[in-house]
N, C-alpha and C positions, 0 to 999 in steps of 0.2 A: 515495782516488784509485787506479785500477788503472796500475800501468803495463805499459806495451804494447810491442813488438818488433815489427819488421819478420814475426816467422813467427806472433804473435798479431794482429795489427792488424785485416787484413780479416775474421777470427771477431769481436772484440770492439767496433773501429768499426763497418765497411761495413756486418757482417750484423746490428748492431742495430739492434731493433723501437724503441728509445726515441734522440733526438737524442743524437749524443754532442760535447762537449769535449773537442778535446785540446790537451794544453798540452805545446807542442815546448819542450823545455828543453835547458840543457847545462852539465857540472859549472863548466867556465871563466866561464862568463856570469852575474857577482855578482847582474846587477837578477832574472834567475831564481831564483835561491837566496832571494832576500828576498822575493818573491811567497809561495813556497811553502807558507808556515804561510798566508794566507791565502785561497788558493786551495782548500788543505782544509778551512780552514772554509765555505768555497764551495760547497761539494761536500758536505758536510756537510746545510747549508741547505737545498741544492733534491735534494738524496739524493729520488728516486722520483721527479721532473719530469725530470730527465736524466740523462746519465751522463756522468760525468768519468774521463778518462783522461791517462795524460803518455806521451812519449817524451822519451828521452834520445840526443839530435842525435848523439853522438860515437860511438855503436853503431849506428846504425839511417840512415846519412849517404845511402845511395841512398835510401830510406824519404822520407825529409826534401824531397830534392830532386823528388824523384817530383809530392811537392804542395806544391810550388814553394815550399815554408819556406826565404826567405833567410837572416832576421832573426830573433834571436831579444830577447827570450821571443815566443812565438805560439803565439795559442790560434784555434785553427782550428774551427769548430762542423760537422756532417757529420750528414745527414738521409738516410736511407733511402739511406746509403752512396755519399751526392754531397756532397760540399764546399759548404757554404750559406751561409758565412761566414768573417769570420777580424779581429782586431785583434793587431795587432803591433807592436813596437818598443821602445827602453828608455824611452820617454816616456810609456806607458800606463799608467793607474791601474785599482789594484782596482777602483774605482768604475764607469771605463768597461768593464772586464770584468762584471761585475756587470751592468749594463745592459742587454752584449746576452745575458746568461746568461736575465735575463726577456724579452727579447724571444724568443728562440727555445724556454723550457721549456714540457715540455706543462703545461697549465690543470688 
């Protein structure tokens, strides 16, 4: 998983040709830190269907706000550098991340 900054974001989200993930995180927020091994193996899985990225919320805080990331963990999906999706909150399972990860990977 790449991670991303506010001064990489629009090269490595907006301007990619392939849908990307991003998964807004932060070091305070435990249910993030426990995602995390699984999200790599996420990313792992559909590695060439799409592209996963993180941000880390406590560096990148106008970034975050910018696309209205309240809540964290949130993984936001971004197509041809428009916001096309997003599941948030400490209630969400791998599983429901997983779900929409195939609904939005390319075929």
């Amino acid at each position: 998983m790449l991670e991303v900054t506010k001064d990489t974001f629009e090269q490595e989200v907006l301007q990619s040709e392939q849908v990307v993930l991003v998964d807004w995180w932060g070091p305070k927020c435990e249910y993030c830190l426990e995602l995390m091994p699984a999200m790599e193996e996420l990313a792992d899985k559909y590695r060439g269907k799409m592209k996963f990225c993180s941000v880390n919320v406590s560096g990148n805080r106008r970034l975050a706000i910018g696309y209205k990331v309240l809540g964290l963990p949130a993984m936001v999906f971004f197509k041809d550098g428009e916001k096309v999706d997003e599941i948030s909150g400490s209630d969400i399972t791998i599983e429901e991340i997983e779900e929409k990860i195939k609904l939005h990977a390319e075929q």
